[in-house]
Structures are given as structure tokens and as C-alpha cells.
N, C-alpha and C positions, 0 to 999 in steps of 0.2 A: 504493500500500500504506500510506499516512498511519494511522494508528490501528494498526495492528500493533505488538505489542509487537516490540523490536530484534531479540532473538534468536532467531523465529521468522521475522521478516521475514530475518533472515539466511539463515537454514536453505533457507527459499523461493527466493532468488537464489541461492543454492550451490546446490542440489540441481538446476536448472534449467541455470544455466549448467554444470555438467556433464553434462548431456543434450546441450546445447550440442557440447561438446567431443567427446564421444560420435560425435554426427553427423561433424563435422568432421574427426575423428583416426581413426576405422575402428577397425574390432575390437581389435587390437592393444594401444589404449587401456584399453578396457573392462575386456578379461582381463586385465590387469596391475592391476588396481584391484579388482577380483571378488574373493570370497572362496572359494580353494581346500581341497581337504582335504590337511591334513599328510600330508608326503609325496609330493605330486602333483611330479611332473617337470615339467623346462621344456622347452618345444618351441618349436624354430628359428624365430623370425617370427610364433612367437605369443605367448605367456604364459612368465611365469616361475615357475611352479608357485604352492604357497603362499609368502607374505611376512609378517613381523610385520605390515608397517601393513596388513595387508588387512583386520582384524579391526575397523578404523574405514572405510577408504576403500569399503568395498562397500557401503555405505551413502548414499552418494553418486553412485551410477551406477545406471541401469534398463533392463529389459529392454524394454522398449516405453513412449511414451506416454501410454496408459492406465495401464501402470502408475504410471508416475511422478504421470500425475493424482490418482488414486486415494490414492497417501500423501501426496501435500503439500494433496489437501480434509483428508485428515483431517489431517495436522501444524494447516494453519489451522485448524479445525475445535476440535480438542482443545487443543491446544497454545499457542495465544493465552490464555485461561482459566486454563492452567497456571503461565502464566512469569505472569500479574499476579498469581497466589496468590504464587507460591516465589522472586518476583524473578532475575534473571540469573543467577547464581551456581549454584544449585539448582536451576534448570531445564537447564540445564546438564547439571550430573550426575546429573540425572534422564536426560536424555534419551541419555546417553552410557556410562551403566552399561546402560539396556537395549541400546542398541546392541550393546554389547560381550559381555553376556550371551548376546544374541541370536547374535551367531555364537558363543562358545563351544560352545555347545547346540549349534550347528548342526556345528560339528568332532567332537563327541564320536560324534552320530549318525550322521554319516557313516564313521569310524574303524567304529564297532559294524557299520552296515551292508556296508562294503565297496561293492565294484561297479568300477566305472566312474565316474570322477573327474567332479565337474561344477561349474561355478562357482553360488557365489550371490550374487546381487544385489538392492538394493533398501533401502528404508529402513524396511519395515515393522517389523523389528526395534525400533525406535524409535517407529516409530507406536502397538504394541501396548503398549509401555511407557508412553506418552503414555495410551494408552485407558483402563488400570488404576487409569491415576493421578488421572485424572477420574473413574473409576467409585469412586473412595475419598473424593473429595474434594466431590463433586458426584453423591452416590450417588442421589437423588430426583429429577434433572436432566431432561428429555423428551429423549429422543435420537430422529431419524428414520431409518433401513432407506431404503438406496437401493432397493434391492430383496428381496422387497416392500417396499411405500413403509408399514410399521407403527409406529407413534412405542413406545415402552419405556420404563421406566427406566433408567437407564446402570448402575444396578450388576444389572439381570438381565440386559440387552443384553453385559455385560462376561463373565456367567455362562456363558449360553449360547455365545457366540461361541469362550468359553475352553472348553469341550466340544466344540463342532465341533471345532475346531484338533485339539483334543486322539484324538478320535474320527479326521479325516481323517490324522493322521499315523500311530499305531498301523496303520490298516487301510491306510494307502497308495492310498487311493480316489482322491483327486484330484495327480494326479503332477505332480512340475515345480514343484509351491509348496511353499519350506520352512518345514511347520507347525511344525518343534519349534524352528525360529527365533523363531516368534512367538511361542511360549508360554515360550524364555526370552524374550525383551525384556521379557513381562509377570512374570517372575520377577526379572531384576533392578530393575524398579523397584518391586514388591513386596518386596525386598530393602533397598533403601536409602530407601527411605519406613518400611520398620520400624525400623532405624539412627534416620533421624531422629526418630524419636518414641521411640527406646529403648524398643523393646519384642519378644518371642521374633524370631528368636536371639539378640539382642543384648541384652547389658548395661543394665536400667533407671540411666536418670541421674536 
């Protein structure tokens, strides 16, 4: 991983080695690091319902694989780019406001919806934060479409992707992915990228 910036190459060995862990320590593991909905009970041998830290550590565990492949191309992907803009510090709390956002969103929606309690996992929360933040910064960039394989600009690739999300959550088409997680992760770092530059909601400096 020579040429990666620190703190992405970080993120890549944490998010891995608890896949790691994952495999090794069995379920039990998982659902105690997952992110529950407030309120959720704890059951014998399994999970301890919701936790404050849950709202950082499920972002660090995956439900498959693939999954995990899938956000840490894009963590490398976006996220190398990002931290040589905004240096350590700021990539940072870039990437850790959407985290954070990203479950808020995802508690509020669940709370509204009701149901049947279900964990969430996964780092895309963070990924989408990462995505917005290069669609702002590197908005005429050529992005490629795994699938299709279509190259785009990153700020209409960022457009359209932020409508699917937004379209698959509303209609509940595609189940089991939490889309209003993604769409906060791309809210708070649309959030403190406006902070930074002092401008709506926040105070011109």
C-alpha cells in the first residue's frame, strides 16, 4: 500500500482486519458492533440491543465480502484524493461526520418506520460522504460505473446516484440496503464542507 495516503491506508487495514475478526469471533461479535434501532432489547448470546458506540463501530464490520470490497475500492478510490486535498485532520472529520450522520439518518428512519429491529452494517455511510466530497471538489473528474462500465462526470454521477438512493428508499424497492444511511453520510459531509467554507447554514467568516 506504499503511496496511500496514512489515513486511508488506515481505514483499509481496520476495516479488513475486522472482517478478520468477524470471521474468527462469530456472530456475536458482529451484532454487538452493528448498529441497532433505539430501543432494541438484548438477547441472551446474542447482541446487546442499541449502544452509544454503535453509531461509529458499524462502520467497521460487513455483511459479506463483497460488501466490504465494494467500500474500501471506493474508500481507495475517493478517499486517497481526498485526504491529499484536506490533509489528516479534515479528512478525518470528513469522513467521520458522515459516518455519524449516516447512522443518525438511519435511527431516525427506523424509529419512523417501526417493524422488526434489524442491524446495520457497513461503511458506506462514509463512502457516500467521501463521494460528495469529491463530486464538490473534483466536480469535472471522469468517474467509471462498475456496472455499466459508462465513464460520467462525478458531480452528475454524484446527482444521479443521490436520486437512486433517494428514489430506492422512499419506494422501499430494493430491501436490506440502508439508503437513507447513504444519503445522510452525503448530508453530513455536505454539512461540514459548508462549515468549512462558511457558507448557508452556517455563519460567513
Amino acid at each position: 500500500m506504499s503511496g496511500l495516503p496514512p489515513v486511508t491506508q488506515a481505514l483499509l487495514i481496520l476495516n479488513a482486519a475486522m472482517f478478520a475478526g468477524q470471521m474468527l469471533a462469530g456472530d456475536g461479535f458482529t451484532l454487538n458492533l452493528a448498529l441497532w434501532p433505539v430501543g432494541t432489547p438484548s438477547v441472551f448470546g446474542g447482541h446487546l440491543g442499541f449502544q452509544p458506540w454503535q453509531i461509529v463501530t458499524y462502520s467497521f464490520v460487513h455483511g459479506s465480502l463483497l460488501h466490504l470490497f465494494v467500500n474500501m475500492f471506493a474508500l481507495y478510490m475517493f478517499g486517497s484524493e481526498l485526504e491529499r486535498v484536506f490533509g489528516r485532520k479534515r479528512y478525518v472529520n470528513l469522513y467521520f461526520a458522515s459516518v455519524i450522520a449516516a447512522a443518525a439518518s438511519q435511527l431516525v428512519v427506523q424509529a419512523y418506520l417501526g417493524g422488526a429491529p434489524y442491524p446495520t452494517v457497513g461503511a458506506s455511510g462514509g463512502v457516500f460522504g467521501l463521494l460528495l466530497g469529491y463530486a464538490i471538489y473534483f466536480p469535472n473528474r471522469m468517474v467509471m460505473l462498475i456496472f455499466p462500465p459508462i465513464p460520467m462526470r462525478a458531480r452528475v454521477f454524484v446527482i444521479l446516484y443521490g436520486t437512486l438512493e433517494l428514489y430506492l428508499g422512499v419506494t422501499g424497492t430494493q430491501s436490506g440496503v440502508a439508503h437513507f444511511a447513504h444519503l445522510g453520510g452525503m448530508l453530513g459531509a455536505w454539512l461540514i464542507i459548508q462549515n468549512w467554507r462558511g457558507r448557508w447554514p452556517f455563519r460567513k467568516r
